[in-house]
Chimera marker file (.cmm) of the C-alpha trace (Angstrom):
<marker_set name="trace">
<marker id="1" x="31.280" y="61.534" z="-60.277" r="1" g="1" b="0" radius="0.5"/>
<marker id="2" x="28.966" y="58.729" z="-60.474" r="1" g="1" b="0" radius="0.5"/>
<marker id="3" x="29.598" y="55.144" z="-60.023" r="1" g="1" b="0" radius="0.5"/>
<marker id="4" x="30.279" y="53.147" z="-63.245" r="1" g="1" b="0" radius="0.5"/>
<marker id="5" x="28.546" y="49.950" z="-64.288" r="1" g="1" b="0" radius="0.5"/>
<marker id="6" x="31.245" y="47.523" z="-65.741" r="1" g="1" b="0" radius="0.5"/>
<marker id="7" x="30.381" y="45.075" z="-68.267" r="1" g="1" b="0" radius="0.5"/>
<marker id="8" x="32.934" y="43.200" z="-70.588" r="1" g="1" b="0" radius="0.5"/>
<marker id="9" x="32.320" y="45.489" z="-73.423" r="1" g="1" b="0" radius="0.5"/>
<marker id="10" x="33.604" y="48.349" z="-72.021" r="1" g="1" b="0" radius="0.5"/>
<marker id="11" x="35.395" y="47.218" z="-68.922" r="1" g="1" b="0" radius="0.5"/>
<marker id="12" x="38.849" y="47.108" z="-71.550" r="1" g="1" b="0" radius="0.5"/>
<marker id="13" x="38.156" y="50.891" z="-72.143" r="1" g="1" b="0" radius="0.5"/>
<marker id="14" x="37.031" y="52.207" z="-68.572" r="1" g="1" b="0" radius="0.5"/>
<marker id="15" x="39.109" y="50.086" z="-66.704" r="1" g="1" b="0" radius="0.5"/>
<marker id="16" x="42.754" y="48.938" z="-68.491" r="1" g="1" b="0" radius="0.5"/>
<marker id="17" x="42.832" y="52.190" z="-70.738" r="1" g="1" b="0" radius="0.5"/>
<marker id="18" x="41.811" y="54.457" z="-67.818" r="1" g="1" b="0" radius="0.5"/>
<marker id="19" x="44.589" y="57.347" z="-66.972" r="1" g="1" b="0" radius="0.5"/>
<marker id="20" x="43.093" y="57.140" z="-63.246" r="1" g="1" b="0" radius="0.5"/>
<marker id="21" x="43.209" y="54.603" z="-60.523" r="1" g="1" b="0" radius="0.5"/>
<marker id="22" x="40.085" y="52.332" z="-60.695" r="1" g="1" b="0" radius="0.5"/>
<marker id="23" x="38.059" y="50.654" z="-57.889" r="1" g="1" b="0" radius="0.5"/>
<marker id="24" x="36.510" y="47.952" z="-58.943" r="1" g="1" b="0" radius="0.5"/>
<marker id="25" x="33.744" y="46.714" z="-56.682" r="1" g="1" b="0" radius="0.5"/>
<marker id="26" x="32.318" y="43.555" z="-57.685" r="1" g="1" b="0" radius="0.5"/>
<marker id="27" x="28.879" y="42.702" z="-56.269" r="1" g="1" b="0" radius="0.5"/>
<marker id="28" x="25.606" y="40.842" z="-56.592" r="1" g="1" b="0" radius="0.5"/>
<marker id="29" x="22.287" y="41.984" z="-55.650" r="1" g="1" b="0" radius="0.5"/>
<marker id="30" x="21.361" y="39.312" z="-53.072" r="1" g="1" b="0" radius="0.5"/>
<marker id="31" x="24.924" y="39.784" z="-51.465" r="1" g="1" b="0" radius="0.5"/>
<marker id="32" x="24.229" y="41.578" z="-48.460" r="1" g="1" b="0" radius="0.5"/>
<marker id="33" x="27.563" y="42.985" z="-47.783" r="1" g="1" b="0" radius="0.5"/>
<marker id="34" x="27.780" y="44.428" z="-50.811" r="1" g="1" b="0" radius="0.5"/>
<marker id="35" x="24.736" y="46.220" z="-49.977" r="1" g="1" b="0" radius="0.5"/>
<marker id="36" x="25.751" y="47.351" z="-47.196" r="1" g="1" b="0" radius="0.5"/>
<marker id="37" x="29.011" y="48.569" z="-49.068" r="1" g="1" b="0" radius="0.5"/>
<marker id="38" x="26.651" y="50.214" z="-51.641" r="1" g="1" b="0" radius="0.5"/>
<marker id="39" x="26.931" y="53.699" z="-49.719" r="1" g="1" b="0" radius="0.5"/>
<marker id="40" x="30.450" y="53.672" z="-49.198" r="1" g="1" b="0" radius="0.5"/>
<marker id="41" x="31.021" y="52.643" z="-52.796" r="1" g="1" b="0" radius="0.5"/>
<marker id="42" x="28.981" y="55.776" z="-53.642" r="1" g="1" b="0" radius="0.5"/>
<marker id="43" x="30.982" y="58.215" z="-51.114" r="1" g="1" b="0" radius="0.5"/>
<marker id="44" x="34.229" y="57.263" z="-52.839" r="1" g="1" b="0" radius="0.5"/>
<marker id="45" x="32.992" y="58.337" z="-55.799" r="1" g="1" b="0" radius="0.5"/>
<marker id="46" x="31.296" y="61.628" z="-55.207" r="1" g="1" b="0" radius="0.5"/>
<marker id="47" x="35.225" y="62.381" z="-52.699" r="1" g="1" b="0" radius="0.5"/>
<marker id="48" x="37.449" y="61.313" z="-55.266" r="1" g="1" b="0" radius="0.5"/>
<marker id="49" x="35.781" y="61.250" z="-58.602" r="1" g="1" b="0" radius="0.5"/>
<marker id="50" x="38.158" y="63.829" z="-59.851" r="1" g="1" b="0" radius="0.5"/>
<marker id="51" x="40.884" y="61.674" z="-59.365" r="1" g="1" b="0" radius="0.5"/>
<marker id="52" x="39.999" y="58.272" z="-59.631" r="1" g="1" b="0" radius="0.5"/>
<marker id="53" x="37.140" y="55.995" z="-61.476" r="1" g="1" b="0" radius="0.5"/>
<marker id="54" x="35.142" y="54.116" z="-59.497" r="1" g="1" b="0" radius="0.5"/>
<marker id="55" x="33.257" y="51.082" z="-61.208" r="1" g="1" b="0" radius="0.5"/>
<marker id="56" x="30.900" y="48.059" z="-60.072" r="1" g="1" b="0" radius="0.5"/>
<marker id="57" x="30.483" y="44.338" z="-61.645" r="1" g="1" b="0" radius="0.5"/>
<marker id="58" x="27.811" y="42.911" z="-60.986" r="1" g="1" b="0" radius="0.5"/>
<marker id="59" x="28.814" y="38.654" z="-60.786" r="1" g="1" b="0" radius="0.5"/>
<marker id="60" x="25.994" y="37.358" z="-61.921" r="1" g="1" b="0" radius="0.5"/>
<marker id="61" x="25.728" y="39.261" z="-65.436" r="1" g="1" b="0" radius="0.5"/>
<marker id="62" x="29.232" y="39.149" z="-65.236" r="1" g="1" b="0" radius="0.5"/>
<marker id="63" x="30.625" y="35.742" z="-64.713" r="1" g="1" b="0" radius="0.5"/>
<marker id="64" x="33.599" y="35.506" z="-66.894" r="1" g="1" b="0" radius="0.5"/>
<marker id="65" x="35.114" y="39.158" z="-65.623" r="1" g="1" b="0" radius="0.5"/>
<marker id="66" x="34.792" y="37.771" z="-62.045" r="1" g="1" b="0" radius="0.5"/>
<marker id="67" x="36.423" y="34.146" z="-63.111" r="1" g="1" b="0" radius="0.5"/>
<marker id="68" x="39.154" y="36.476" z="-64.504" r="1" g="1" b="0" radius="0.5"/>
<marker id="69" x="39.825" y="37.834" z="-61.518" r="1" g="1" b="0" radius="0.5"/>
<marker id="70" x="39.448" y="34.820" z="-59.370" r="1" g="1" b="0" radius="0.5"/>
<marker id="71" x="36.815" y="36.778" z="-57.361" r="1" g="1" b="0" radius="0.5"/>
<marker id="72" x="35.705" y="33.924" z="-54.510" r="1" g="1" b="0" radius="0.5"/>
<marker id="73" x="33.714" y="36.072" z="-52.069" r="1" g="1" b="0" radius="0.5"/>
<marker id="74" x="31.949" y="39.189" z="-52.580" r="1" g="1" b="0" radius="0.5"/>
<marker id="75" x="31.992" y="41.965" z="-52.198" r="1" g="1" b="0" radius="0.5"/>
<marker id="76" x="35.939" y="42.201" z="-53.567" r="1" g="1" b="0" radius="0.5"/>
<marker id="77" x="37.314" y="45.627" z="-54.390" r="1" g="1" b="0" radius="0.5"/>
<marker id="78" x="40.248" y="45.778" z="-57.057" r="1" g="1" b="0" radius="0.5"/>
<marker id="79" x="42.223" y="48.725" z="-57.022" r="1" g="1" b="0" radius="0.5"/>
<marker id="80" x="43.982" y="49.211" z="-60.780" r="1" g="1" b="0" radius="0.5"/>
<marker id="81" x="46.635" y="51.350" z="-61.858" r="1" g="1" b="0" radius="0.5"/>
<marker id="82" x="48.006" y="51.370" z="-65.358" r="1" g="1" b="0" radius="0.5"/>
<marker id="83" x="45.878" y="48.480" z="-66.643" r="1" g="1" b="0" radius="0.5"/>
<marker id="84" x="47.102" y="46.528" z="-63.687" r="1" g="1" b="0" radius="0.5"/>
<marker id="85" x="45.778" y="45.230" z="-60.594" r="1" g="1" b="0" radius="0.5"/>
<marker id="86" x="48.205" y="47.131" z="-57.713" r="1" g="1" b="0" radius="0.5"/>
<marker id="87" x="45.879" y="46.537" z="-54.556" r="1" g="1" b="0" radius="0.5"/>
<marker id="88" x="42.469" y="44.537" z="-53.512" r="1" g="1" b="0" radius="0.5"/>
<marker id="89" x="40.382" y="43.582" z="-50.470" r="1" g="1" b="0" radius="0.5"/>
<marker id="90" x="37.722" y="41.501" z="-49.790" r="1" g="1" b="0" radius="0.5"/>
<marker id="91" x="34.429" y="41.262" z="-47.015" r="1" g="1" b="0" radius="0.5"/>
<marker id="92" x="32.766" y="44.951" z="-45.823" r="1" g="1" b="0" radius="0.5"/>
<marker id="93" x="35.790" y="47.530" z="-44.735" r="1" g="1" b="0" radius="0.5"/>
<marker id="94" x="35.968" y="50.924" z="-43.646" r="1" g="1" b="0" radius="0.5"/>
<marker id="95" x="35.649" y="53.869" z="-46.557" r="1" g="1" b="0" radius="0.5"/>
<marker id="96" x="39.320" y="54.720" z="-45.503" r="1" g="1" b="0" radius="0.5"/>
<marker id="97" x="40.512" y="51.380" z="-45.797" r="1" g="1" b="0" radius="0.5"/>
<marker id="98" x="39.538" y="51.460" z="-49.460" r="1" g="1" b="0" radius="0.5"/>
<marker id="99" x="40.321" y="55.246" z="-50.396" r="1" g="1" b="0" radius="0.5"/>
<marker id="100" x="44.488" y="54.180" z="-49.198" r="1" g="1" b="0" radius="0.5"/>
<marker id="101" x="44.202" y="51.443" z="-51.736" r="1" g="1" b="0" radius="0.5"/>
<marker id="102" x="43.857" y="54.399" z="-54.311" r="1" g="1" b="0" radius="0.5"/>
<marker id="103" x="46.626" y="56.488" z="-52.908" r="1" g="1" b="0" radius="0.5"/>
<link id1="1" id2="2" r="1" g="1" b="0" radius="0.2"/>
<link id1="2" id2="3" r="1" g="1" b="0" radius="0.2"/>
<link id1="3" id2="4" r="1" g="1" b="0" radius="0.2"/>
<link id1="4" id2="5" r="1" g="1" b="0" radius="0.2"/>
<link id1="5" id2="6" r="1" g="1" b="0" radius="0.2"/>
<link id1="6" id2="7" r="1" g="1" b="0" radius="0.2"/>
<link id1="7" id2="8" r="1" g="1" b="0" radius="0.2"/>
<link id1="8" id2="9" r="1" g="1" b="0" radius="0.2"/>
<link id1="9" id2="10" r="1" g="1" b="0" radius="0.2"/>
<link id1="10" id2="11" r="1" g="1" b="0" radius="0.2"/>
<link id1="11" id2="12" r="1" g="1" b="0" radius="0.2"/>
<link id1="12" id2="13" r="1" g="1" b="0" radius="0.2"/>
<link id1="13" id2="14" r="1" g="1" b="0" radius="0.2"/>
<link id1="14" id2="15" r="1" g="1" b="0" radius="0.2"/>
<link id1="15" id2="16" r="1" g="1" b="0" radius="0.2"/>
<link id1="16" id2="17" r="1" g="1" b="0" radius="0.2"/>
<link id1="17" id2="18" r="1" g="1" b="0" radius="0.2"/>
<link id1="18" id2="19" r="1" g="1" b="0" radius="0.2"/>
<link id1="19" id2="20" r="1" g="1" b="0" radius="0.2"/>
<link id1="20" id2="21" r="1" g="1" b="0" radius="0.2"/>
<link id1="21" id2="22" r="1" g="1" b="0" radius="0.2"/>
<link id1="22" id2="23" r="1" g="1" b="0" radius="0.2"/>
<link id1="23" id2="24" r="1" g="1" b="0" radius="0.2"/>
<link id1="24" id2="25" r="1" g="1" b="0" radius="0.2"/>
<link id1="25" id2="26" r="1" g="1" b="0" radius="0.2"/>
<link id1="26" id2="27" r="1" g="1" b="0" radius="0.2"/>
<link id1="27" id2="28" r="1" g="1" b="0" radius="0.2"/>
<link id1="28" id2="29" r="1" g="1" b="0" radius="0.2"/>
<link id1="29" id2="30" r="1" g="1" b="0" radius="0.2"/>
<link id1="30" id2="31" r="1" g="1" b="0" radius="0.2"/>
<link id1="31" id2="32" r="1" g="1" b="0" radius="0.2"/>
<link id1="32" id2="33" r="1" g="1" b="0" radius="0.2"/>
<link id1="33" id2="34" r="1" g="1" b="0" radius="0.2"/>
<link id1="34" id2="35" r="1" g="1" b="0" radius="0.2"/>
<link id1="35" id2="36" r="1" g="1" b="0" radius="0.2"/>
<link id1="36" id2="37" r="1" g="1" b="0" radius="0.2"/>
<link id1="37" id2="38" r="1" g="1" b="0" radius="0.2"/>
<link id1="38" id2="39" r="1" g="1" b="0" radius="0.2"/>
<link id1="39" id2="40" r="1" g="1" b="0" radius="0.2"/>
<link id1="40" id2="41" r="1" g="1" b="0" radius="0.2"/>
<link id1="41" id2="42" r="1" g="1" b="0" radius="0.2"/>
<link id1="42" id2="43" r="1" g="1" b="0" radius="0.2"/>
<link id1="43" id2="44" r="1" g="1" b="0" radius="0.2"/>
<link id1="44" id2="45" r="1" g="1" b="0" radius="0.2"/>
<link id1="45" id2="46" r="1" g="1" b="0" radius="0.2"/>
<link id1="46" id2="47" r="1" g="1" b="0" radius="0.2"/>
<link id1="47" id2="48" r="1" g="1" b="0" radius="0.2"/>
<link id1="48" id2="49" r="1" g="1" b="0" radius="0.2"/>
<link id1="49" id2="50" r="1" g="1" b="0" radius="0.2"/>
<link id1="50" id2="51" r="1" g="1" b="0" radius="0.2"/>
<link id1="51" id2="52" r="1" g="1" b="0" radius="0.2"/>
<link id1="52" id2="53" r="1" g="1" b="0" radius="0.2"/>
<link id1="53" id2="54" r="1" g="1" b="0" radius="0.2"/>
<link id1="54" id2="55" r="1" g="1" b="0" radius="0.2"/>
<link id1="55" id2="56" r="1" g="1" b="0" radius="0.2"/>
<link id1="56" id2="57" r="1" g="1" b="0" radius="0.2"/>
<link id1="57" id2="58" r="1" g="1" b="0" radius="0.2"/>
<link id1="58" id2="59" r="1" g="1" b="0" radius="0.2"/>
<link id1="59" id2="60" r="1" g="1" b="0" radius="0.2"/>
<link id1="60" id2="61" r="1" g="1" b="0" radius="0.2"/>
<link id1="61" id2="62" r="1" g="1" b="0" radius="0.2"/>
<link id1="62" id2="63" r="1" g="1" b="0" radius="0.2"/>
<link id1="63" id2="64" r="1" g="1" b="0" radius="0.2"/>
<link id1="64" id2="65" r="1" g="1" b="0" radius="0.2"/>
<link id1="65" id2="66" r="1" g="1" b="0" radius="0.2"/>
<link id1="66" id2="67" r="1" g="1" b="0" radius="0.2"/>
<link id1="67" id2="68" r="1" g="1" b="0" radius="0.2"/>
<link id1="68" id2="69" r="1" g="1" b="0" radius="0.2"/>
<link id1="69" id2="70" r="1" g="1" b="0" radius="0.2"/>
<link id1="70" id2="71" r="1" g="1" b="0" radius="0.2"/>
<link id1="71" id2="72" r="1" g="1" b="0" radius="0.2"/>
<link id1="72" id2="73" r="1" g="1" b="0" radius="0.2"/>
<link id1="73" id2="74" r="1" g="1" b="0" radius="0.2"/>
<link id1="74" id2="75" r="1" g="1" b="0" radius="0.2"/>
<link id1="75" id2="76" r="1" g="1" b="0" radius="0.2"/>
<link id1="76" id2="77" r="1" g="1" b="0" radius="0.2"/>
<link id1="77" id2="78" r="1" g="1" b="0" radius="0.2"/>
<link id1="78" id2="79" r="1" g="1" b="0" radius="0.2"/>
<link id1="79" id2="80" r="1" g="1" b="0" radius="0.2"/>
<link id1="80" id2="81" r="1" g="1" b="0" radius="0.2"/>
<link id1="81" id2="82" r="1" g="1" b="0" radius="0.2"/>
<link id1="82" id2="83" r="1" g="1" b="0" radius="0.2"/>
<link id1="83" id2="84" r="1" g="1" b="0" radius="0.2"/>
<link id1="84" id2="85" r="1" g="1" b="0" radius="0.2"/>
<link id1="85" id2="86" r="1" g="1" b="0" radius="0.2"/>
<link id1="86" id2="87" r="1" g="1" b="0" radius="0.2"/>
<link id1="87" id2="88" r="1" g="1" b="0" radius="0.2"/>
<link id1="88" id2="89" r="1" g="1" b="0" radius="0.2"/>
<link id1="89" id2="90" r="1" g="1" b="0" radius="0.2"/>
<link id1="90" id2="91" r="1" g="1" b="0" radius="0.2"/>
<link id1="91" id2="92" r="1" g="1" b="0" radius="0.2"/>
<link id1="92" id2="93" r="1" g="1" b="0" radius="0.2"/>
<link id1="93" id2="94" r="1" g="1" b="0" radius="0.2"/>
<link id1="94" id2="95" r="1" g="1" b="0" radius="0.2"/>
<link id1="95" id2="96" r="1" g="1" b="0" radius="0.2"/>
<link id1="96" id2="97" r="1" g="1" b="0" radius="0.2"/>
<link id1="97" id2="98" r="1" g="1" b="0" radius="0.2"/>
<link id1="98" id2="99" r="1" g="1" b="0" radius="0.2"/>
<link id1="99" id2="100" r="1" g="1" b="0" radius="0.2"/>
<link id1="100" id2="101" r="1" g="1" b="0" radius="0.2"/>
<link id1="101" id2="102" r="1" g="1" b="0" radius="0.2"/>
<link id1="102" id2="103" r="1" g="1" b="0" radius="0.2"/>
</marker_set>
């Protein structure tokens, strides 16, 4: 499954209303780390897609979603589970650092 691009028009649908765990990555293109974090973003997706949604926000385009989640450094992953937020993380981490969150 690919890797969805969040916006707040649709984040309410893809992200509270989903039936799946979400990982949320929010990112900026100048953000290095979150380059870096690009691939394993992308692994996650193609592993677990069946199981879980995996979703990007991009903080520049999206400045009020990030405010909302009081996103201070980037990249920050939020994990959420029944319209909630049950896990997050924050800096580059290790692909099975992020894949527990989802567990």
């Amino acid at each position: 499954m690919s890797v969805l691009k969040i916006t707040s028009s649709n984040f309410e649908e893809e992200v509270i209303k989903s039936d799946k765990p979400v990982l949320v990555d929010f990112w900026a293109s100048w953000c290095m780390p979150c380059k870096m974090m690009s691939q394993t973003v992308e692994e996650i997706a193609n592993d677990m897609g069946e199981n879980v949604k995996v979703c990007k926000i991009n903080i520049d385009e999206e400045q009020e979603l990030a405010v909302r989640f009081g996103v201070m450094s980037i990249p920050t992953f939020l994990v959420f589970k029944n319209g909630k937020v049950s896990d997050m993380t924050v800096g580059v981490q290790e692909k099975e650092n992020i894949t527990k969150l989802l567990k």
